[in-house]
Biopython code that builds the backbone (N, CA, C, O; Angstrom):
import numpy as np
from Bio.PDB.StructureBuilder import StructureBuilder

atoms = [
    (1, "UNK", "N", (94.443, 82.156, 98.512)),
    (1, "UNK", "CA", (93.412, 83.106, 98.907)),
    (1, "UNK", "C", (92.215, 83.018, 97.981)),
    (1, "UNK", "O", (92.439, 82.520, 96.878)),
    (2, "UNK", "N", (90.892, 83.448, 98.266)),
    (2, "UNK", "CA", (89.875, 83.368, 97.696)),
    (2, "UNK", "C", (89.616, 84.770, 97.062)),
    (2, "UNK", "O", (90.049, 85.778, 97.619)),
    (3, "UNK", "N", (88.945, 84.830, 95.955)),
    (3, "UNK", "CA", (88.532, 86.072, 95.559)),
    (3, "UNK", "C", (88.258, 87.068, 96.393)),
    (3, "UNK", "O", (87.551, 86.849, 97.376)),
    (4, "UNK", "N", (88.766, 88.306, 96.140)),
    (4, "UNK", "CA", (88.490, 89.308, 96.862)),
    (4, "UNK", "C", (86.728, 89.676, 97.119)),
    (4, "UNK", "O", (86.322, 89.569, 95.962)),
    (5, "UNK", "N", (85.810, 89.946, 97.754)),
    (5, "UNK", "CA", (84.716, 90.112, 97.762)),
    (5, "UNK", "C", (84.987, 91.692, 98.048)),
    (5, "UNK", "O", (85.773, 92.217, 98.837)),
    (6, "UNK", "N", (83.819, 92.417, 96.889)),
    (6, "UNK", "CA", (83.528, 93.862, 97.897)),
    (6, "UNK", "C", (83.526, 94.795, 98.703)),
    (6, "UNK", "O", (83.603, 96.022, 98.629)),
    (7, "UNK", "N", (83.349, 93.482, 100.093)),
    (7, "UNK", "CA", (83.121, 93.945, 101.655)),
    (7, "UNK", "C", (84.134, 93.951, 101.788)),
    (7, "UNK", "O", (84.653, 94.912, 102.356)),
    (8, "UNK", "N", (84.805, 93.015, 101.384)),
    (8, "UNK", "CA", (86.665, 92.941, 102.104)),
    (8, "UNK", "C", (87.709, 94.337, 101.730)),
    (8, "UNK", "O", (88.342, 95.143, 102.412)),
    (9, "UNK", "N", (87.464, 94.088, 100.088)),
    (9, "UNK", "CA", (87.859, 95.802, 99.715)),
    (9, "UNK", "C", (87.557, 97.112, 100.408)),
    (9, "UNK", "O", (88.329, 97.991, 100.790)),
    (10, "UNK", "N", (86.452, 97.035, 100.463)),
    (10, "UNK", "CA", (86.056, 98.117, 101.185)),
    (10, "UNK", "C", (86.371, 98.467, 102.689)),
    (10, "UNK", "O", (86.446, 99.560, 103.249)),
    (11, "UNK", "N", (86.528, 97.203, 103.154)),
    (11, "UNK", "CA", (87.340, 97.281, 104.583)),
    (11, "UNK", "C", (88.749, 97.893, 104.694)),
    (11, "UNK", "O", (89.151, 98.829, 105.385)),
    (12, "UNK", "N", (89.551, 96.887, 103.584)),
    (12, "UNK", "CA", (91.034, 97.507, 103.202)),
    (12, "UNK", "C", (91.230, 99.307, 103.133)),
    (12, "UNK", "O", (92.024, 100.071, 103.680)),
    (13, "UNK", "N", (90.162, 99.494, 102.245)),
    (13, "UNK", "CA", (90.147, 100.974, 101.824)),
    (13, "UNK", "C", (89.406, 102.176, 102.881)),
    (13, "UNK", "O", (89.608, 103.374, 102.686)),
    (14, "UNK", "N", (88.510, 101.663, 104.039)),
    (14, "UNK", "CA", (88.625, 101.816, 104.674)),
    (14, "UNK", "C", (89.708, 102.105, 106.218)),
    (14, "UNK", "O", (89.992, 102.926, 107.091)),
    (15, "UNK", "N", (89.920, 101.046, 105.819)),
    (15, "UNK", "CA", (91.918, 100.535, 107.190)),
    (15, "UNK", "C", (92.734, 101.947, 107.002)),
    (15, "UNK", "O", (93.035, 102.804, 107.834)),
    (16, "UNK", "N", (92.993, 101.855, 105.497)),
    (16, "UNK", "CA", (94.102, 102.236, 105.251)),
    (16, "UNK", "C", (93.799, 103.735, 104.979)),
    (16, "UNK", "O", (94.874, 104.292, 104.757)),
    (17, "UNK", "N", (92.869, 104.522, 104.916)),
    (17, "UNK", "CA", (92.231, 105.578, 104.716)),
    (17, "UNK", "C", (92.949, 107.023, 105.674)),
    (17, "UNK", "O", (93.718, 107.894, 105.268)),
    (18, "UNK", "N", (92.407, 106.849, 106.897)),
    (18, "UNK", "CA", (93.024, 107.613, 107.964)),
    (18, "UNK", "C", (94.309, 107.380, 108.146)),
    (18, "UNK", "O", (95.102, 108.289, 107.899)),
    (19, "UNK", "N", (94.702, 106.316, 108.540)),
    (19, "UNK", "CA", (96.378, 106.232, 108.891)),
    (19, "UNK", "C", (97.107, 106.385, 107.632)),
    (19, "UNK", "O", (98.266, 106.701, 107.901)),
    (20, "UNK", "N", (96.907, 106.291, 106.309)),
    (20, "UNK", "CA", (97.728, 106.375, 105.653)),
    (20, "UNK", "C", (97.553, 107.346, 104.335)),
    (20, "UNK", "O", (98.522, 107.952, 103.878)),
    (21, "UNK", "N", (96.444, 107.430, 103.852)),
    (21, "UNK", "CA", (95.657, 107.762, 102.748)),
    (21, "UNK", "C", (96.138, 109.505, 103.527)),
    (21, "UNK", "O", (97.053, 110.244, 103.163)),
    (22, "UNK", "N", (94.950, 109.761, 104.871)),
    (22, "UNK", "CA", (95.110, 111.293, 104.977)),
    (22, "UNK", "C", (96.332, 111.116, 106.410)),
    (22, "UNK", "O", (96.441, 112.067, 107.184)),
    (23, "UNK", "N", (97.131, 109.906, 106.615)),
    (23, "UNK", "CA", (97.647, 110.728, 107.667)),
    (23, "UNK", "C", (98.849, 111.273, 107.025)),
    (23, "UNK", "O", (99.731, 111.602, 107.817)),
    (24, "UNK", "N", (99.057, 111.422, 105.966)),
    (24, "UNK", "CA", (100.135, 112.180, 105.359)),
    (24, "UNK", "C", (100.301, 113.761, 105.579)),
    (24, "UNK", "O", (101.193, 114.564, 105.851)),
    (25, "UNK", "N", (98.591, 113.738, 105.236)),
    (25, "UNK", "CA", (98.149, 114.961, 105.378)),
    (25, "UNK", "C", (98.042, 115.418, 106.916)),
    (25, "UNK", "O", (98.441, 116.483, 107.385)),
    (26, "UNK", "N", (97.608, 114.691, 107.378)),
    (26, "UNK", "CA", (97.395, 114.800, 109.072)),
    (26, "UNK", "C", (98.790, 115.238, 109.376)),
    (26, "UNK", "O", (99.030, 116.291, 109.966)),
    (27, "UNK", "N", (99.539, 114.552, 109.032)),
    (27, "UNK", "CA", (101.062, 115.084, 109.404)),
    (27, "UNK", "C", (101.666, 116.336, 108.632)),
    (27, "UNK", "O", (102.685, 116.854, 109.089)),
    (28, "UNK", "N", (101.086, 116.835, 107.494)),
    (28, "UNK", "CA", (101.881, 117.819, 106.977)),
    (28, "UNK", "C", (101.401, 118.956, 107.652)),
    (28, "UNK", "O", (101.998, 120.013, 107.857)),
    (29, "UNK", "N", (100.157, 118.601, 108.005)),
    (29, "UNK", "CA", (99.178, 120.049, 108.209)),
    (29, "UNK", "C", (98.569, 120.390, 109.663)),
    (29, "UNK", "O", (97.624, 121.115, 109.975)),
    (30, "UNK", "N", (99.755, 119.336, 110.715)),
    (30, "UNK", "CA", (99.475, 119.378, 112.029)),
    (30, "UNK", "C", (99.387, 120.889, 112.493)),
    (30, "UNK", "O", (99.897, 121.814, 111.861)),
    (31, "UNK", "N", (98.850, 120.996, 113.387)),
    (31, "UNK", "CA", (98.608, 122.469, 113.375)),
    (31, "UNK", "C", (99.251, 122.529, 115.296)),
    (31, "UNK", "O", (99.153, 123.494, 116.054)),
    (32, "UNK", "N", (99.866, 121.166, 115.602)),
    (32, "UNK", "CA", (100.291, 121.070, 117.328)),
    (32, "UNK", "C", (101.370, 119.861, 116.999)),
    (32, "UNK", "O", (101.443, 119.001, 116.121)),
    (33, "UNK", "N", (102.205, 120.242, 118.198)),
    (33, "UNK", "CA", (103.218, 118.428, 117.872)),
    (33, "UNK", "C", (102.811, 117.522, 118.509)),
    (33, "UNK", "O", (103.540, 116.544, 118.679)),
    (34, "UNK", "N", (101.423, 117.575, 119.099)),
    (34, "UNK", "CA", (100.741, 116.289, 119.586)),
    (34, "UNK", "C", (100.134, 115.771, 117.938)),
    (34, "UNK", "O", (100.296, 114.709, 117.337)),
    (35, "UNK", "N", (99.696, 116.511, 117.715)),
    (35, "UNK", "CA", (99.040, 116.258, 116.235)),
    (35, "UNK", "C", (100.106, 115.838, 115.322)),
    (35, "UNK", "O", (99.916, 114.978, 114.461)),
    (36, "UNK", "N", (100.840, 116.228, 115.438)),
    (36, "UNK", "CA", (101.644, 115.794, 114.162)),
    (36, "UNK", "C", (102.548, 113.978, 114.986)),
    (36, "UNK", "O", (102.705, 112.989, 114.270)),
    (37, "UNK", "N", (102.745, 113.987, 115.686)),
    (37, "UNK", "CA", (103.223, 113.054, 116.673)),
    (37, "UNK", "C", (102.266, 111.982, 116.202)),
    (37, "UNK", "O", (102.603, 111.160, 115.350)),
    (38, "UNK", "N", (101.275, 111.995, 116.667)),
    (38, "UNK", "CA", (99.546, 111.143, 116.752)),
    (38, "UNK", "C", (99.918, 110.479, 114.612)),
    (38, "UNK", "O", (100.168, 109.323, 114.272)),
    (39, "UNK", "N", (99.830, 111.418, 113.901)),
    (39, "UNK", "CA", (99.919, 111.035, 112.589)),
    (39, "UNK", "C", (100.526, 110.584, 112.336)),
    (39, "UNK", "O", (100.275, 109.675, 111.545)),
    (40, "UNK", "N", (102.386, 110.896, 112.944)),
    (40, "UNK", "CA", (103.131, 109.740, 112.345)),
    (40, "UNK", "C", (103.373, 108.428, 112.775)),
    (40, "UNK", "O", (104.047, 107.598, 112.165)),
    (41, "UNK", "N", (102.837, 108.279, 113.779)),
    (41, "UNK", "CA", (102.519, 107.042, 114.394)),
    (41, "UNK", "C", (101.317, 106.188, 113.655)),
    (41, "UNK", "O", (101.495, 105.087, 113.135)),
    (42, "UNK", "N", (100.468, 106.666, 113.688)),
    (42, "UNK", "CA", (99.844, 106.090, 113.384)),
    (42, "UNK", "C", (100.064, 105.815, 111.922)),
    (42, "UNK", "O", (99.627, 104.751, 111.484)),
    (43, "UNK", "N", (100.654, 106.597, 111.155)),
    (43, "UNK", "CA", (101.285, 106.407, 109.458)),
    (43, "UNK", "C", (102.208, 105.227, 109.294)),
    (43, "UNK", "O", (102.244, 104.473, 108.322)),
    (44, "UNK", "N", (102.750, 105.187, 110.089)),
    (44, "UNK", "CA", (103.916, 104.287, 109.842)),
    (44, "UNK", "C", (103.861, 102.712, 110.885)),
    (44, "UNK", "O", (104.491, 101.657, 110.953)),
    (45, "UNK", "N", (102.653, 103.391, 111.596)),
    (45, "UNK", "CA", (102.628, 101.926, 111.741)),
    (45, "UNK", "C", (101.418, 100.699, 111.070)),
    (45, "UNK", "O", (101.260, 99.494, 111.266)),
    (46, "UNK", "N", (100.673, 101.787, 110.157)),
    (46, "UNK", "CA", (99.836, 101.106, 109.315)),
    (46, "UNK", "C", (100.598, 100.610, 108.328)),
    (46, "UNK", "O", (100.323, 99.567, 107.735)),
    (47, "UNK", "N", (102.150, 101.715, 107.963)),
    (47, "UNK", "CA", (102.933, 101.050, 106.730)),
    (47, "UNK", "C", (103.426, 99.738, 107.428)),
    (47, "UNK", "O", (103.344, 98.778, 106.662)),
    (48, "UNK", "N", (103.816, 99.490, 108.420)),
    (48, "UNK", "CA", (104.655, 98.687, 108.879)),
    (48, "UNK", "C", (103.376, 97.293, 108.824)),
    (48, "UNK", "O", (103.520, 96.156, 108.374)),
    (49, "UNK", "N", (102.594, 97.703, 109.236)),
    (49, "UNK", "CA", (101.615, 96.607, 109.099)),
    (49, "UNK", "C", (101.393, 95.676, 107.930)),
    (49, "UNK", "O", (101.293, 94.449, 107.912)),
    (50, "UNK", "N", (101.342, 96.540, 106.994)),
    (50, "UNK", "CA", (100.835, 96.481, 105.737)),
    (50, "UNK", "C", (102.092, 96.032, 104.601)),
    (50, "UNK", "O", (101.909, 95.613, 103.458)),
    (51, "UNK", "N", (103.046, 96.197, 105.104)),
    (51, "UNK", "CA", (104.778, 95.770, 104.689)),
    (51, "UNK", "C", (104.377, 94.407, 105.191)),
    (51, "UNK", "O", (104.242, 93.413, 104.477)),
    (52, "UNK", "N", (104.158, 94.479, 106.809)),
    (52, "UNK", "CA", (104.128, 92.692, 106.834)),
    (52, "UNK", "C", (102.964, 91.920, 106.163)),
    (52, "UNK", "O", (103.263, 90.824, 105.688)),
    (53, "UNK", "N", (101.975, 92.239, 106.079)),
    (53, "UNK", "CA", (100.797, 91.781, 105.447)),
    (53, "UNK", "C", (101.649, 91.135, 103.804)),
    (53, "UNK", "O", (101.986, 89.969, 103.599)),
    (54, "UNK", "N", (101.788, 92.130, 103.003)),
    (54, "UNK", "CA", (102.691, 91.736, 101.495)),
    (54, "UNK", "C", (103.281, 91.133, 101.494)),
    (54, "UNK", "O", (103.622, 90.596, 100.441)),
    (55, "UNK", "N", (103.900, 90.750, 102.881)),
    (55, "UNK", "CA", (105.414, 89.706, 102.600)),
    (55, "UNK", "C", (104.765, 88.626, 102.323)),
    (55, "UNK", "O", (105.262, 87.797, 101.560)),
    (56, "UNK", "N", (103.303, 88.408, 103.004)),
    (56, "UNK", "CA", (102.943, 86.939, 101.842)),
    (56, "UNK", "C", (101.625, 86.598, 101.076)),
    (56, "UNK", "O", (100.852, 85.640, 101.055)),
    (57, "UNK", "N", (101.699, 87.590, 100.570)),
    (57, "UNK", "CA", (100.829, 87.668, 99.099)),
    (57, "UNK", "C", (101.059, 89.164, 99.132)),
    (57, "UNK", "O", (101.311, 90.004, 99.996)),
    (58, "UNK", "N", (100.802, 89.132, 97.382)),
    (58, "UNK", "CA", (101.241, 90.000, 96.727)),
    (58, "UNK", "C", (100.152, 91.263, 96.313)),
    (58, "UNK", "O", (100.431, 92.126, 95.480)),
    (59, "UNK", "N", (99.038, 91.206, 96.957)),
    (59, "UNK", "CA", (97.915, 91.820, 96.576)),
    (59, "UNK", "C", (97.083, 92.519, 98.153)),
    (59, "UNK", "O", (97.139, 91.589, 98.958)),
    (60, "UNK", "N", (96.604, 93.352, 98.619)),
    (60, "UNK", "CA", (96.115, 93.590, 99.484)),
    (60, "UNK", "C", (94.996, 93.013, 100.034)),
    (60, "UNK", "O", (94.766, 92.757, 101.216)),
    (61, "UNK", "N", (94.127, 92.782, 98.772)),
    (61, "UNK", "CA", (93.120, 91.599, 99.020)),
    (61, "UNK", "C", (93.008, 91.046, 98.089)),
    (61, "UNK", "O", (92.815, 91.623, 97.019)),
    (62, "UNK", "N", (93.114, 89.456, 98.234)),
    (62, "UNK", "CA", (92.625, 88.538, 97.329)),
    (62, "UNK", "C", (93.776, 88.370, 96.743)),
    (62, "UNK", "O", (94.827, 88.816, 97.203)),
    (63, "UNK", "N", (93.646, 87.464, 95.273)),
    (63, "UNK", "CA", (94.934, 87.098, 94.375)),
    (63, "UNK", "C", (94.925, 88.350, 93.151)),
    (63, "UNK", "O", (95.628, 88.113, 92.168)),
    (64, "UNK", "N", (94.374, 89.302, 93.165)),
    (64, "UNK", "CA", (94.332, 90.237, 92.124)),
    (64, "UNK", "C", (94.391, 91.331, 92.387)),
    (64, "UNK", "O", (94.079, 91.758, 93.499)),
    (65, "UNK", "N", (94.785, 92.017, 91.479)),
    (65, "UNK", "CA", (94.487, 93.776, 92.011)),
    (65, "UNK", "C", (93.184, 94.496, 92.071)),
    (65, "UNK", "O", (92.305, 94.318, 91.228)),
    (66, "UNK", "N", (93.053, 95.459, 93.260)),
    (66, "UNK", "CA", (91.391, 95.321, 93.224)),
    (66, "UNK", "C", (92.115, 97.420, 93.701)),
    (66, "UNK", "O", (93.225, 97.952, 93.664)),
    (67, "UNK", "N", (90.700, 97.901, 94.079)),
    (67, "UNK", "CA", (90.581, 99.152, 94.222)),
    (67, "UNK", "C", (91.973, 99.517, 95.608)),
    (67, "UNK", "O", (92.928, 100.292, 95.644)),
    (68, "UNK", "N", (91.459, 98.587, 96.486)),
    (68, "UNK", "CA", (92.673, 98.881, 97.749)),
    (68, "UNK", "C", (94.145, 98.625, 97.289)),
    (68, "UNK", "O", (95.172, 98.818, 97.939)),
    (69, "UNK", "N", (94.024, 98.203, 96.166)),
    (69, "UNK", "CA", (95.569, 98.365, 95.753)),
    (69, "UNK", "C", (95.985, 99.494, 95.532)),
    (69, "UNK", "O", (96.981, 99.921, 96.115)),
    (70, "UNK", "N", (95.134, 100.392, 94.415)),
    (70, "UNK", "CA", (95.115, 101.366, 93.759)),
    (70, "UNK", "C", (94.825, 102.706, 94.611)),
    (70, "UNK", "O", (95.303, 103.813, 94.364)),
    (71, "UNK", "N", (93.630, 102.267, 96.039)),
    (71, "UNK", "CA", (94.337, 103.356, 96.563)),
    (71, "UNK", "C", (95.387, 103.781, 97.320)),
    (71, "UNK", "O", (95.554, 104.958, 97.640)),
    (72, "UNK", "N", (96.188, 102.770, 97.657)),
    (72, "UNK", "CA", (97.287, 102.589, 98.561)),
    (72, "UNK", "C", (98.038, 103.032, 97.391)),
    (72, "UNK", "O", (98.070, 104.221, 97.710)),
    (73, "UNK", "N", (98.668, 102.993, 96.279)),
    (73, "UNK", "CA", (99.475, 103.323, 95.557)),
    (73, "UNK", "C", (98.935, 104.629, 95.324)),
    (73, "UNK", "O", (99.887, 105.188, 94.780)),
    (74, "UNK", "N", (98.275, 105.227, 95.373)),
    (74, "UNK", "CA", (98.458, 106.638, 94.966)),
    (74, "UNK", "C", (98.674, 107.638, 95.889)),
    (74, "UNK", "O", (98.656, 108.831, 95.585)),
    (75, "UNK", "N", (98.956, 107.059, 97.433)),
    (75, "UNK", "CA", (99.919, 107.615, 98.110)),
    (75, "UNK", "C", (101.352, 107.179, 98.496)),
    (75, "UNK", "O", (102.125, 107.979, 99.023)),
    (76, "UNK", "N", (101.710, 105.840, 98.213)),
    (76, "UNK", "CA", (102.842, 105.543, 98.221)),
    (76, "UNK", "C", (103.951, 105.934, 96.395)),
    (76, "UNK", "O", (105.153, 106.001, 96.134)),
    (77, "UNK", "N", (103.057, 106.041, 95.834)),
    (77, "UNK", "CA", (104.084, 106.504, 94.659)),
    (77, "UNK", "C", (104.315, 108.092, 94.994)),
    (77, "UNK", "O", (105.383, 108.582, 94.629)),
    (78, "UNK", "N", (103.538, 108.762, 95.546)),
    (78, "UNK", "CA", (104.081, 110.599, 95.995)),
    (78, "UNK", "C", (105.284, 110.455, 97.239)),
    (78, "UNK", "O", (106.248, 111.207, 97.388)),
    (79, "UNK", "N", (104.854, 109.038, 98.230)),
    (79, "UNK", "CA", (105.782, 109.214, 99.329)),
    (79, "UNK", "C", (106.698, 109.473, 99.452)),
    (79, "UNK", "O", (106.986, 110.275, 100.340)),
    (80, "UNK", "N", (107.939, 108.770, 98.378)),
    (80, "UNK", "CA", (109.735, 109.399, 99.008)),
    (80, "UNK", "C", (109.452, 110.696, 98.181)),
    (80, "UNK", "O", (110.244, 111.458, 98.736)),
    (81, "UNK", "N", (108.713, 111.592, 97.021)),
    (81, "UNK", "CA", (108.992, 112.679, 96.500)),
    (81, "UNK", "C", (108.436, 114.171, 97.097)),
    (81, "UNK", "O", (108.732, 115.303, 96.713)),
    (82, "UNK", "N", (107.488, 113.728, 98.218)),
    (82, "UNK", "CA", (106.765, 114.536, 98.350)),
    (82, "UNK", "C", (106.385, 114.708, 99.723)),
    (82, "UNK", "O", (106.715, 115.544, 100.565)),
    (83, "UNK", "N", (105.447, 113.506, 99.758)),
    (83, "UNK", "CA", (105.410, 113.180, 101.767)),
    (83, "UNK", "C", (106.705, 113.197, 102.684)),
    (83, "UNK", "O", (106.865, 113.799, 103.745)),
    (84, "UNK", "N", (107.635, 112.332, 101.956)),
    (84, "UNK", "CA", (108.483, 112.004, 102.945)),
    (84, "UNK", "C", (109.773, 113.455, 103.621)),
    (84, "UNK", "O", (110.394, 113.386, 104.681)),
    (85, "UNK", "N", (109.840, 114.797, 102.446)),
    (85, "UNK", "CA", (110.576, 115.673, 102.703)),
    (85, "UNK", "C", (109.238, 116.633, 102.974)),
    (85, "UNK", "O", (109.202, 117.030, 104.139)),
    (86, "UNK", "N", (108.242, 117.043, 102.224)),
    (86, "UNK", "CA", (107.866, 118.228, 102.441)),
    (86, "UNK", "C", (106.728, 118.026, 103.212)),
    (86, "UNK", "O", (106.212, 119.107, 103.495)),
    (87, "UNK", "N", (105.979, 116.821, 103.780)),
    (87, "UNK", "CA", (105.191, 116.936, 104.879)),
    (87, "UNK", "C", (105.808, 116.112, 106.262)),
    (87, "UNK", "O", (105.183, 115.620, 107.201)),
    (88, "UNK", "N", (107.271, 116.163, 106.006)),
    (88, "UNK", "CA", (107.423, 115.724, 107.004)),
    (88, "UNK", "C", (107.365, 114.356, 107.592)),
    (88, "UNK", "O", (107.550, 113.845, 108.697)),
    (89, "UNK", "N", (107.056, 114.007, 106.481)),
    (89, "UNK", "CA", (106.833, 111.766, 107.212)),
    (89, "UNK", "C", (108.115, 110.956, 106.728)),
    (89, "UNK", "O", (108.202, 110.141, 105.809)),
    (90, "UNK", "N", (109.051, 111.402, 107.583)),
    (90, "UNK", "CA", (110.301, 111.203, 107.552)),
    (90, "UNK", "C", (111.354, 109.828, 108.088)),
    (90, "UNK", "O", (112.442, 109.365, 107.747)),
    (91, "UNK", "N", (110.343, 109.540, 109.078)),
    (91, "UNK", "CA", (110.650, 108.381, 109.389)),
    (91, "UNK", "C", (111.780, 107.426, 108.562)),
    (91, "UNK", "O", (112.993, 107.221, 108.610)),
    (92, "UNK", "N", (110.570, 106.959, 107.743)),
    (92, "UNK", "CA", (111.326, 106.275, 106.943)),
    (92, "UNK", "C", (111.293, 106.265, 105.337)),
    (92, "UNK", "O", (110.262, 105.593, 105.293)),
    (93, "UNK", "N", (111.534, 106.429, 104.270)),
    (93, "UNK", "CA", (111.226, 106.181, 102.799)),
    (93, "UNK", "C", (110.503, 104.833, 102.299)),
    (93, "UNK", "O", (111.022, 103.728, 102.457)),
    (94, "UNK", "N", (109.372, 105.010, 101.739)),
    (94, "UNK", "CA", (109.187, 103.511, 100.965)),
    (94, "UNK", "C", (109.372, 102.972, 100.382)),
    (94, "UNK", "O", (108.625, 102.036, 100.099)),
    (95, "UNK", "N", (110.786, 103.255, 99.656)),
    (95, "UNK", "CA", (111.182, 102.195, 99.286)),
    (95, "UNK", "C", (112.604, 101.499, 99.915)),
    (95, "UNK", "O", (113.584, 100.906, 99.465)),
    (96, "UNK", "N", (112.016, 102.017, 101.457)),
    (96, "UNK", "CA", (112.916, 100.999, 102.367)),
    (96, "UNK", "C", (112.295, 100.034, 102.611)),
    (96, "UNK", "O", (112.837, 98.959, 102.871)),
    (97, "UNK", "N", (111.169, 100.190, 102.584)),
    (97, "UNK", "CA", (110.315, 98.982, 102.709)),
    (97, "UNK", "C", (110.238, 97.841, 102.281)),
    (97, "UNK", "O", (109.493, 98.128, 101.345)),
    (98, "UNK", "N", (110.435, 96.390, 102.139)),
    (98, "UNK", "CA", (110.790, 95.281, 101.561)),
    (98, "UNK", "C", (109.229, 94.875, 100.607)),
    (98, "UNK", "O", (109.302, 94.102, 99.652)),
    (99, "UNK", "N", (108.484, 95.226, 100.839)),
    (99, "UNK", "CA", (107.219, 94.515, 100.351)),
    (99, "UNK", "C", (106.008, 95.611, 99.646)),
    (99, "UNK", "O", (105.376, 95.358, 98.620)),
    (100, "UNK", "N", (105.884, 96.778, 100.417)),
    (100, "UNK", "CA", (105.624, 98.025, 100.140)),
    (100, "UNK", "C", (104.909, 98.443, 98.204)),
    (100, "UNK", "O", (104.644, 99.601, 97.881)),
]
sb = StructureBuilder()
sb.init_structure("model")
sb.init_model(0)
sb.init_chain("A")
sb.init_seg("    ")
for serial, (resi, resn, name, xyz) in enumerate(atoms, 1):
    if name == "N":
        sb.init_residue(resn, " ", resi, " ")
    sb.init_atom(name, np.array(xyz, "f"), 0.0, 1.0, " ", f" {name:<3s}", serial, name[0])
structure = sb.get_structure()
C-alpha cells in the first residue's frame, strides 16, 4: 500500500463515523424499534466490513497508523464493556471479531 494521503483518512473517518462512531449511540438512544433496528444494522455491518477490510492489512489506511485508526479504536475499546450490554449492540462482541 502507498502512504496514506489526507483525503483518504478523512474518507475512512468519515465511513466509519455514522455507522459506527455514533451508531452506538443511534442504537442506545433509539427512541422507536425502527430506529434502533436501522442502527444495528447498519453498526454491524460497517464492523463486518471493516473486519474484512483488516484481514489484509493491518492499518485502516495506508501501512501506518493514522487518525482513522484512532478513531475507530475509541469506540471499539468501550464496545464489549459498555456498547455491547448497556446500549444494546448485542449482536455480537468485538472481540469476536478476527481482525477488529
Amino acid at each position: 500500500d502507498d502512504d496514506a494521503t489526507v483525503a483518504d483518512v478523512d474518507e475512512v473517518i468519515t465511513d466509519i463515523y455514522e455507522p459506527i462512531n455514533n451508531g452506538v449511540y443511534r442504537a442506545g438512544f433509539a427512541t422507536s424499534q425502527e430506529a434502533y433496528d436501522e442502527a444495528i444494522d447498519d453498526l454491524f455491518d460497517a464492523l463486518d466490513r471493516y473486519d474484512d477490510h483488516l484481514a489484509n492489512q493491518r492499518y485502516l489506511v495506508g501501512d501506518s497508523l493514522t487518525e482513522a485508526d484512532i478513531c475507530m479504536f475509541t469506540t471499539l475499546i468501550r464496545f464489549d464493556q459498555v456498547y455491547h450490554t448497556h446500549f444494546m449492540c448485542n449482536r455480537k462482541f468485538v472481540h469476536q471479531y478476527d481482525n477488529l
